[in-house]
C-alpha positions, -999 to +999 in steps of 0.1 A: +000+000+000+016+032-012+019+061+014+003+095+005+025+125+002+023+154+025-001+172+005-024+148+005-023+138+038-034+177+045-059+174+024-073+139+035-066+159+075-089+185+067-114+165+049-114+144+075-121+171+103-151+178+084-165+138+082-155+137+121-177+159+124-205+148+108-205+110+094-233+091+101-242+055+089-278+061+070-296+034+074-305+040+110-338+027+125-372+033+139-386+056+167-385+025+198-387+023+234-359+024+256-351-016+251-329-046+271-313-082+260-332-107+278-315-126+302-295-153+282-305-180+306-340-200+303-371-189+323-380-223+342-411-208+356-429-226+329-424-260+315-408-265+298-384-240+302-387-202+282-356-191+264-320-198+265-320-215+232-334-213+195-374-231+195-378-264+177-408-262+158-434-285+167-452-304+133-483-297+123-499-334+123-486-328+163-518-303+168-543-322+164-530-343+199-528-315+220-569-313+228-576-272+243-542-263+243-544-259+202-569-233+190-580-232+152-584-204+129-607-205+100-623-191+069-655-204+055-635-211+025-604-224+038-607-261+026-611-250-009-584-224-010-562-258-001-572-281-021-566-257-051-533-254-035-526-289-031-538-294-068-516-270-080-485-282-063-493-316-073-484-304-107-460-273-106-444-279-072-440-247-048-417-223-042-401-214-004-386-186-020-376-180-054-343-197-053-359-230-032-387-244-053-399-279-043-421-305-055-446-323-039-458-356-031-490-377-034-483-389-002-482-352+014-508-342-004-534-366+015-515-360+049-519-324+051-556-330+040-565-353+065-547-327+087-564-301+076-599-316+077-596-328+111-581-293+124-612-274+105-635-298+120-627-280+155-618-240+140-636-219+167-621-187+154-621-167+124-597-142+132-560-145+144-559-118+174-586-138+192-571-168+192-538-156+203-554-135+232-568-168+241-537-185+246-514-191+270-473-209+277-473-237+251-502-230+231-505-239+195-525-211+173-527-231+135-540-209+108-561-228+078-555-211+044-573-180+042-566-137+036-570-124+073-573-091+071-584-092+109-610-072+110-618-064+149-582-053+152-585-028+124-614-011+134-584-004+172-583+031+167-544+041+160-523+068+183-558+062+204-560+093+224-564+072+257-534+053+246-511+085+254-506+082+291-481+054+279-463+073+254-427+078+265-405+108+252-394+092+217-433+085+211-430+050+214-451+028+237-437+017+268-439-020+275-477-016+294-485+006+270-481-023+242-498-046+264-526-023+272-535-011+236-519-038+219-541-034+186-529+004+182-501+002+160-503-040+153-525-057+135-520-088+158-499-089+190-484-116+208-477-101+240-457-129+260-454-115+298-474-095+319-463-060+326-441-056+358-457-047+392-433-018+393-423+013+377-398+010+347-368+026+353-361+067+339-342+074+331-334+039+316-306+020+328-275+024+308-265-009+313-292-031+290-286-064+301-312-082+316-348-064+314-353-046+341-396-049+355-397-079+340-432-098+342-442-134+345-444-152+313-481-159+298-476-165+261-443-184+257-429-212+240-462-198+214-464-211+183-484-199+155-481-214+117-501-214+085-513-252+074-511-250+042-491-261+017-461-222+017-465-194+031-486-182+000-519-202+015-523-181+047-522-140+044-517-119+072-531-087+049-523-053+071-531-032+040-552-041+007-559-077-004-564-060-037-521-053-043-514-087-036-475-094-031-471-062-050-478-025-045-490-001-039-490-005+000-519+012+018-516+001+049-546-006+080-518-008+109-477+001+112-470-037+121-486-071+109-473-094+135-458-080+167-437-099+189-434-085+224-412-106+253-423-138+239-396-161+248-391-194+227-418-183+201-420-197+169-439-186+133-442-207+102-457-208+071-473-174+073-472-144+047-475-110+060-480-082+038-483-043+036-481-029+072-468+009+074-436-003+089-429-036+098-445-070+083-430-091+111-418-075+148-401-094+175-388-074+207-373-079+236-374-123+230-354-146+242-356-180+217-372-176+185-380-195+153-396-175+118-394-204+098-410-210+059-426-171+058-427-141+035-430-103+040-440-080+014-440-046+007-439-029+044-431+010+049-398+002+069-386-033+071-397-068+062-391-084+088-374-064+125-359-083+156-348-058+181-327-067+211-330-101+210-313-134+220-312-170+205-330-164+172-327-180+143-346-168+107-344-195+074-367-198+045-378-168+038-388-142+017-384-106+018-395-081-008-404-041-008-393-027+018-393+011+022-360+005+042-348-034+039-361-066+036-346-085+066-337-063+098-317-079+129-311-046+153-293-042+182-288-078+192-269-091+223-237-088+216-224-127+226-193-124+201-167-094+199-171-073+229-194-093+245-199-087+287-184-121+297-204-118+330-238-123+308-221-142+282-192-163+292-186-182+258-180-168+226-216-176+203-239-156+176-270-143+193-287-144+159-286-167+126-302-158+093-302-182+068-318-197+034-337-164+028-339-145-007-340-109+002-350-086-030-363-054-047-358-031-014-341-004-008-316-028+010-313-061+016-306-060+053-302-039+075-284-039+111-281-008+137-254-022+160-265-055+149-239-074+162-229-112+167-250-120+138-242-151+115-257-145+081-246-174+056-265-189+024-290-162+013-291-145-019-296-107-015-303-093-057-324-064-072-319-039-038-305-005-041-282-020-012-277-054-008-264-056+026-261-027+054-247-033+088-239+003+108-235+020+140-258+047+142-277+051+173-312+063+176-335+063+205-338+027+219-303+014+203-282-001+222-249-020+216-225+009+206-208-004+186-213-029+165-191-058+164-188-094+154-209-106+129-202-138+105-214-130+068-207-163+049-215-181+016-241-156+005-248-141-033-246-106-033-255-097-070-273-074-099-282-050-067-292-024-088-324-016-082-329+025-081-363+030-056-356+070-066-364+066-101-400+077-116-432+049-112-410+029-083-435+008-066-409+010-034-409+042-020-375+045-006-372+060+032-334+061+037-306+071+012-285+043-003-258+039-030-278+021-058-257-007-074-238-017-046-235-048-029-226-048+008-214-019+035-204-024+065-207+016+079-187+019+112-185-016+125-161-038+140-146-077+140-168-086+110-158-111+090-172-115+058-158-145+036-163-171+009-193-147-001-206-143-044-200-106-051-212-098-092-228-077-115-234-048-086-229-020-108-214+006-088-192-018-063-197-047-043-187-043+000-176-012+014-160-004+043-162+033+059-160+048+094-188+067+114-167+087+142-180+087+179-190+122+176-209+116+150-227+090+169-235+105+202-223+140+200-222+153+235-251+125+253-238+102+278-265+077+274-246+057+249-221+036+268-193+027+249-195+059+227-169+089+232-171+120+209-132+126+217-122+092+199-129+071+169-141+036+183-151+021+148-141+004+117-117-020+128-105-053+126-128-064+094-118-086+076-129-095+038-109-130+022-119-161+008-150-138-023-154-145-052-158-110-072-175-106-107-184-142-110-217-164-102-217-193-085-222-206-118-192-194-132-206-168-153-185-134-152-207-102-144-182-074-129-190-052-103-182-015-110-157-019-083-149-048-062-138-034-032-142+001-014-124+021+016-127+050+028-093+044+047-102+066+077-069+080+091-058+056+124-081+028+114-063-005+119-061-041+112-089-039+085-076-064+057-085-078+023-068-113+012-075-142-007-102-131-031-108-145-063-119-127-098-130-140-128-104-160-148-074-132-166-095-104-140-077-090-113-099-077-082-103-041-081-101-019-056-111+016-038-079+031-031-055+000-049-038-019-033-059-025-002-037-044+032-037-082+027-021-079+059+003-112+047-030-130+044-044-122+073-016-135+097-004-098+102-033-073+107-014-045+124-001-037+089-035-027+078-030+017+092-059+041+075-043+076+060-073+089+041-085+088+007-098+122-002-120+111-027-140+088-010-144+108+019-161+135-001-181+110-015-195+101+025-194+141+033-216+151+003-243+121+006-248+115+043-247+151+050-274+159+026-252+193+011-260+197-027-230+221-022-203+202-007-167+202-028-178+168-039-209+181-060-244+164-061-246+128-047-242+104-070-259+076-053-294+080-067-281+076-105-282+038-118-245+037-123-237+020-157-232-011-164-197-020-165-190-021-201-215+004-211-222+037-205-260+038-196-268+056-166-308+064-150-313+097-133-337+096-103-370+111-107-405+115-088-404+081-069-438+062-055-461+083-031-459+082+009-484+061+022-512+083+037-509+072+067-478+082+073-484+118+076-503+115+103-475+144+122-460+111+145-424+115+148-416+079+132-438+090+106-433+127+091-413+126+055-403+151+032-436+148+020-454+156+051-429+186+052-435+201+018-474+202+027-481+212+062-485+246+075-453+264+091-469+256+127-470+219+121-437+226+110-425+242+141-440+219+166-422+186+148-392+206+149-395+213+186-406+175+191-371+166+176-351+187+196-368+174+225-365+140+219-334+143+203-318+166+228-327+147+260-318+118+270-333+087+258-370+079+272-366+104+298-380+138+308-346+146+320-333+174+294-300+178+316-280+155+295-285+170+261-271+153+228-266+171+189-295+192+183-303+213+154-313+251+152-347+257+137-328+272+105-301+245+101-330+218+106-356+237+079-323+241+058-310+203+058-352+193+054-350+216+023-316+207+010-330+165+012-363+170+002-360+192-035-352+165-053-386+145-063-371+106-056-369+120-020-408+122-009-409+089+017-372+098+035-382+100+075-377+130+085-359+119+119-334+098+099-322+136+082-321+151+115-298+123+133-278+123+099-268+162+097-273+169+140-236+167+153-218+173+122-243+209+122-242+217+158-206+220+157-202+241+131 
């Protein structure tokens, strides 16, 4: 790796002042409550025991011999719906996802009839919330073929005026808050312990292991499945049946399928389509198991596990997402910089596996998603394939994240522009179209013996997001330090294969590899990777640290690259007028080879419902229509929230704020251009607060 002269290195100093200053990771989360990691251990109070391990799914033929404990859903038609399904599988086969189609057997076929008529024979409910309500520790809910569009839940009024009193200061719900108005923002709720006896803690506790007010468990080791023959037989519809497992999205409730403290739960066979923001939402669980599902076409993610322990996602299906398909946040971090005291032995908390993630704005998607194992799942046709960052917004714990395995996936033809005219996504972060994978501020990843091709602008990147730029001047954020630079080390990318499929066909990425070679990042190295046959990889500066294949990562030292750190200023900062010039991330790049490029244009319209003036709601086009006082109060609702500490009324330990002119100024900058009408306004604010506070 050559050394930069002393004119550059003045250059990539100053440059790099300014990014100190201001880089943020974009694709940052939603508004949440203040949230823990479960207790790793199992809860024993219940037999079996809660937690402490991934689920094993129970069969379906197995309901039928638990008597009460199993309760039935139904539709008057469900019987015919299956036996056009069964019929059609018989002679076509099925598809898991797109990339696992399977046949099907005479033999199956009668079993899951008989199965299915003797389970219809004792349906005593016709809509999924019931049944879940009535259950309790090891009940079975099984869900016969059928569009539930759940009715009683939908006609919950949403941000219920009598549901206030449990609002906290980010406008999320506190824990009895969920439990008590549990069809206000979902569409069904699984709401596995009661509420504590006493008073949660505020401020929280800075220390989130082990939930603090913890009640006794009432729904776990739940299960709840579809019996058909995929996911496609049983619809869990949180918008219009009309769009399908398409757009447009107009959605009844923000979540499909919430998942609240539910230890050792498990879903199966279950589609869940168009809520505002997440399809599928599991919080605060320890043991879980979504198995065989799909998740179309929410607001904000696909699919969202927040703090959580012992999960495992495989066979599944992920497509439209406003933000990404597949979203593990914050989870306990039992890997690099784990808390030995809570987690003794090195593990991953999470595992996602045999999924096809497509056509969302990204892929995945991980705020301090750490000690994650992500290995055999095709992420193709996002903007971003694969996002795993350290920004922290209210409710985020982890700082920073660290650890995850990303192994013998396909990253490929992520090219996808949401930001172009007649999208049917409508995009709600910023994202680099054409490129493959980013890991934005974390640490200890390892991502090897992965498919990287045909990702037009570049395959993984590899950037830091400075402290300050995190947590500016809070103290709520342990781990985080605005005097120091805690991230982007130790990653490690060997063993890809770049430009080629699995196939061995050749499809080049624009770039193979990118760095923004942070000044005093360390022991970051590339080795080992393979390009096509007579290719050579290709690189973001050249000549990235192999580090002698890996045996000697203190050779790997960061000295700036000035180009790519204007790049990071321009876009993340949202300044049409940085010294970089427009942000080039919303152009389809070209394909390599050719010289075809798509401008971004007017992209699909904000749902409706999200303009309702919530803070995880408001967009730019929410902004451009609403009178100057609407204005004012949401700006004084983000100063407040963001200002203060997190979930608390304690305004003491304030953190990056804007003015009133540099937030109306940043809103304005972001929100001109007409691909930009369903970006969250929050996500702006936290992108531009520290580096604009400073100034």
């Amino acid at each position: 790796m050559s050394r930069p002269t002393p004119r550059r290195l003045l250059t990539a100093s100053l440059v790099t002042g300014l990014v100190l200053l201001g880089l943020t990771a974009p694709a940052q989360a939603h508004i949440e409550r203040p949230s823990y990691w479960p207790d790793p251990k199992p809860d024993c109070s219940v037999s079996p025991c809660a937690g402490g391990k991934v689920p094993t799914a129970r069969t379906l033929a197995s309901a039928l011999q638990t008597g009460g404990h199993t309760k039935v859903v139904c539709q008057a038609d469900s019987l015919t719906r299956l036996r056009a399904s069964i019929d059609k599988a018989l002679r076509k086969g099925y598809d898991i996802r797109p990339h696992d189609h399977r046949t099907f057997s005479k033999a199956e076929a009668d079993a899951l009839w008989k199965t299915n008529k003797a389970l219809f024979a004792r349906c005593s409910f016709h809509e999924i919330q019931p049944a879940v309500t009535a259950s309790g520790n090891n009940d079975r809910v099984v869900v016969l073929p059928g569009i539930y569009t759940e009715p009683t839940s939908r006609k919950a009024l949403s941000h219920d005026p009598a549901c206030k009193q449990y609002e906290l200061l980010s406008g999320a719900y506190s824990y009895l808050g969920e439990y008590k108005c549990q069809n206000d923002t979902n569409l069904i709720a699984v709401m596995g312990r009661t509420p504590g006896s006493a008073k949660d803690p505020d401020p929280p506790l800075l220390d989130r292991h082990g939930i603090p007010n913890l009640g006794s468990c009432v729904r776990c080791n739940l299960q709840m499945e579809g019996s058909g023959v995929s996911a496609d037989d049983v619809v869990v519809e949180a918008g219009s049946a009309a769009s399908g497992n398409g757009g447009p999205r107009v959605s009844a409730k923000d979540v499909g399928i919430r998942v609240d403290r539910a230890d050792g739960f498990v879903l199966r066979n279950m589609n869940v389509r168009h809520a505002n923001e997440h399809g599928i939402y599991v919080l605060e669980t320890d043991g879980y198991l979504l198995d065989r599902f799909k998740a179309f076409y929410s607001g904000e993610y696909g699919v969202l596990t927040f703090v959580e322990d012992h999960g495992l996602v495989q066979n599944c299906e992920a497509a439209g997402s406003g933000d990404s398909g597949l979203y593990p946040g914050a989870g306990a971090k039992t890997s690099a910089g784990r808390d030995t005291k809570w987690y003794p032995t090195f593990r991953y908390s999470q595992q996602i596996r045999y999924c096809d993630s497509h056509h969302n704005t990204s892929g995945y998607s991980g705020t301090n998603g750490s000690a994650t194992h992500v290995d055999h799942n095709n992420f193709y046709d996002n903007a971003l394939g694969f996002t795993t960052d350290v920004f922290t917004a209210a409710g985020h714990p982890g700082f920073p994240q660290q650890g995850d395995l990303i192994e013998a996936n396909n990253f490929y033809s992520n090219n996808f522009n949401p930001y172009l005219p007649g999208s049917d996504v409508s995009p709600s972060v910023p994202v680099p179209v054409g490129t493959g994978l980013w890991i934005a501020g974390g640490n200890d990843n390892v991502v090897r013996q992965n498919h990287f091709y045909d990702n037009w602008r570049r395959g993984p990147m590899l950037f830091s997001s400075p402290d300050a730029a995190v947590c500016g001047d809070r103290n709520d954020i342990p781990g985080c330090n605005p005097l120091t630079v805690s991230t982007s080390y130790r990653n490690r990318f060997h063993g890809n294969v770049m430009g080629v499929s699995p196939t061995g066909k050749v499809a080049p990425n624009g770039v193979d590899f990118w760095w923004d070679a942070f000044p005093g990042n360390t022991e970051n190295c590339w080795w080992n990777n393979i390009a096509a046959p007579g290719k050579k990889v290709t690189s973001s500066p050249a000549g990235l640290p192999d580090c002698l294949s890996g045996r000697a990562p203190w050779l790997s030292f960061g000295f700036g690259n000035v180009g790519n750190e204007l790049e990071l200023l321009t876009c993340i900062t949202q300044d049409t007028r940085a010294p970089g010039g427009p942000c080039p991330w919303y152009t389809t790049p070209a394909k390599p080879g050719t010289s075809t490029t798509s401008a971004p244009g007017k992209t699909a319209a904000a749902n409706e419902n999200e303009e309702d003036g919530s803070l995880s709601h408001v967009d730019c086009l929410w902004w451009k229509t609403v009178s100057p006082a609407q204005r004012q109060h949401m700006l004084d609702v983000m100063r407040q929230v963001f200002g203060a500490r997190i979930g608390s009324s304690d305004h003491a330990a304030a953190g990056a704020t804007l003015t009133d002119a540099q937030a109306t100024t940043v809103f304005g900058n972001a929100c001109t251009p007409a691909y930009a009408t369903a970006f969250k306004l929050y996500k702006l604010y936290n992108h531009a607060a520290a580096f604009m506070a400073k100034r």
